[in-house]
C-alpha positions in Angstrom: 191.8 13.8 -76.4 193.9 12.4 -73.2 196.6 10.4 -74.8 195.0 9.7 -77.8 198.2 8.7 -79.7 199.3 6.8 -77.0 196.0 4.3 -77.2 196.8 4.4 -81.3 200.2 3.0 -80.6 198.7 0.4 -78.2 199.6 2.0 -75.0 197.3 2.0 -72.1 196.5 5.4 -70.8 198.2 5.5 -67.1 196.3 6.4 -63.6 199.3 7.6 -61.5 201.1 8.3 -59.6 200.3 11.8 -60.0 197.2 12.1 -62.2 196.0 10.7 -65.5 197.6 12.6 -68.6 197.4 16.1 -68.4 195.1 16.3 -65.1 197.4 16.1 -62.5 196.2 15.7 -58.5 196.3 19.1 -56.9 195.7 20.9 -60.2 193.2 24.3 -59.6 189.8 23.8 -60.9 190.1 26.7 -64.0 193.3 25.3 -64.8 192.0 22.0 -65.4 188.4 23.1 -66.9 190.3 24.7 -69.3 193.1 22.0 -70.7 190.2 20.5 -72.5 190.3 17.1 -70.9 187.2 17.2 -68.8 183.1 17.4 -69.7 180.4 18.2 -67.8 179.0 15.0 -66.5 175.3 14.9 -66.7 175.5 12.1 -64.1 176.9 14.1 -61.2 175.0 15.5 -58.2 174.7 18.5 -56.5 177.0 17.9 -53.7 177.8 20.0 -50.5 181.8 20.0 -50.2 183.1 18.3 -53.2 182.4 19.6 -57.0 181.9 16.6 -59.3 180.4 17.8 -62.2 183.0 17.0 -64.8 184.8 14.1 -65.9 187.6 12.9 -68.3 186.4 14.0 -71.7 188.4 10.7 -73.1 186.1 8.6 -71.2 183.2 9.1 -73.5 179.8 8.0 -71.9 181.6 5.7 -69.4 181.7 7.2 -65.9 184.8 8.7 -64.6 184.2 11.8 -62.3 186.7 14.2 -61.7 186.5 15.7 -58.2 187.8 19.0 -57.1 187.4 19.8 -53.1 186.4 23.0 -51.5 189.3 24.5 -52.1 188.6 24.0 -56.1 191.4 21.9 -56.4 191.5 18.6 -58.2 191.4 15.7 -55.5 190.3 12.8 -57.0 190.2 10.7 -60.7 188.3 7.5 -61.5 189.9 5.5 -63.8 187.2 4.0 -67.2 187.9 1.6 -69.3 191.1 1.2 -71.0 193.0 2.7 -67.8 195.5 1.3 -65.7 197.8 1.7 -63.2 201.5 2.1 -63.9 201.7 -1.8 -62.7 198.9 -2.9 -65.3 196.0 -3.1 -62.8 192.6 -1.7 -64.3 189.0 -2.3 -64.7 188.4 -6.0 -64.8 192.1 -7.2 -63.3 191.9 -9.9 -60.4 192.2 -9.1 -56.7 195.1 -11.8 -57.2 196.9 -8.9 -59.5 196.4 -6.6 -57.3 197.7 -7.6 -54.3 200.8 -9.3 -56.2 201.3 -5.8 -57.6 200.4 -3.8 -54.3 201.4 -6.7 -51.4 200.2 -3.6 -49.0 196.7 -3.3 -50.4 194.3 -3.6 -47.3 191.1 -5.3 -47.9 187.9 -4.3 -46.5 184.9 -6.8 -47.0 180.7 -6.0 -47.4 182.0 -2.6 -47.6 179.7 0.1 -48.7 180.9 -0.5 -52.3 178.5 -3.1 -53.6 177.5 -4.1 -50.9 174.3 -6.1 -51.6 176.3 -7.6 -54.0 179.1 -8.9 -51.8 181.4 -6.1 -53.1 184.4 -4.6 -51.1 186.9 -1.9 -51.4 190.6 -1.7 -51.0 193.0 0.9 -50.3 196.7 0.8 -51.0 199.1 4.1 -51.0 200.7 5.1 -54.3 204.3 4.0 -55.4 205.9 6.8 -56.5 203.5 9.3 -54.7 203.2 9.6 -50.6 200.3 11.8 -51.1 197.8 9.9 -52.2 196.1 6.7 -52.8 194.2 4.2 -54.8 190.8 2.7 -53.7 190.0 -0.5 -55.2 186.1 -1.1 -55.7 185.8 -5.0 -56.0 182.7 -7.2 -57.6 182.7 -11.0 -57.4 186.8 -10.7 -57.3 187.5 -8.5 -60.2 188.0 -4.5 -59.9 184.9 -2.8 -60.5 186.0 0.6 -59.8 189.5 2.2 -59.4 190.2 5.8 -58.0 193.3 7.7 -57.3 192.7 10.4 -54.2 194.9 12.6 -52.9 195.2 11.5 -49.0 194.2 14.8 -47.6 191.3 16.2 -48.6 187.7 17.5 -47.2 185.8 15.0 -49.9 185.1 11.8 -48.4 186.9 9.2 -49.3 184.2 6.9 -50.4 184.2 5.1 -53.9 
C-alpha cells in the first residue's frame, strides 16, 4: 500500500508538491489504475467532464477521490487521514498552522464548502510546484478537507 513502511516507521504519508506517493499530478489514467494505489470508490458520481471513480487504495473506507480530467489525466488528490503536507498541515491542523505555514493562503468565507455550517475554503499555490495548488476546506477553524489540484484543468476547482 502507499507508503506503508513509511507509516510503520512513524512517518506521515506526504501530499505534495507533486502527488501523494506513487500517484503523481499529470500521471495518465492507465498508468495510475494500474500502479495499484487506487480503488474504485463506491461513493463517486457519474460526472460529465471529470472521472472520479477511484481513490487512494491506502485510504481505506475514508474518502479520498482521485480525479483524472478529460484528458484522462490525473488532476486532483484529496488528502484522508494520516496525510499531510510537506509543512505538517493535514486533516484536523488549525487555520492558525496553516497560514503560519502558507502566509499566502487566501481565505474565502461562507464558501460553498460547508456552508450551512459556517465552513470556508482556502487556496494557497504549492511550494515547490508552480503548477498547482492546495484548497483548504475549513469547519469551525480546523481543516476539514485538503486537496492538491493541478492549476489548469477542465475539472472545477471546487472542494
Amino acid at each position: 500500500m502507499l507508503d506503508e513502511k513509511l507509516r510503520r516507521r512513524g512517518v506521515t504519508p506526504v501530499l505534495g508538491p507533486d502527488g501523494l506517493g506513487g500517484l503523481k499530478l499529470g500521471t495518465p489514467m492507465a498508468v495510475a489504475v494500474e500502479s495499484g494505489l487506487l480503488a474504485v470508490d463506491s461513493l463517486s458520481a457519474a460526472r460529465m467532464v471529470c472521472n472520479d471513480e477511484y481513490k487512494v487504495a491506502a485510504a481505506g473506507s475514508a474518502e479520498s477521490p482521485v480525479v483524472f480530467d478529460i484528458h484522462r489525466v490525473l488532476v486532483s488528490l484529496v488528502a484522508f487521514p494520516g496525510v499531510a503536507t510537506p509543512e505538517g498541515d493535514g486533516l484536523g491542523s488549525s487555520v492558525t498552522a496553516v497560514r503560519k505555514a502558507y502566509p499566502d493562503l487566501q481565505m474565502v468565507p461562507e464558501s460553498d464548502f460547508g456552508a450551512a455550517s459556517g465552513g470556508s475554503w482556502g487556496f494557497v499555490s504549492v511550494p515547490g510546484n508552480d503548477r498547482a495548488g492546495y484548497y483548504f476546506g475549513v469547519l469551525d477553524d480546523r481543516v476539514a478537507r485538503i486537496k492538491l489540484q493541478l492549476d489548469r484543468t477542465d475539472c472545477h476547482p471546487m472542494m
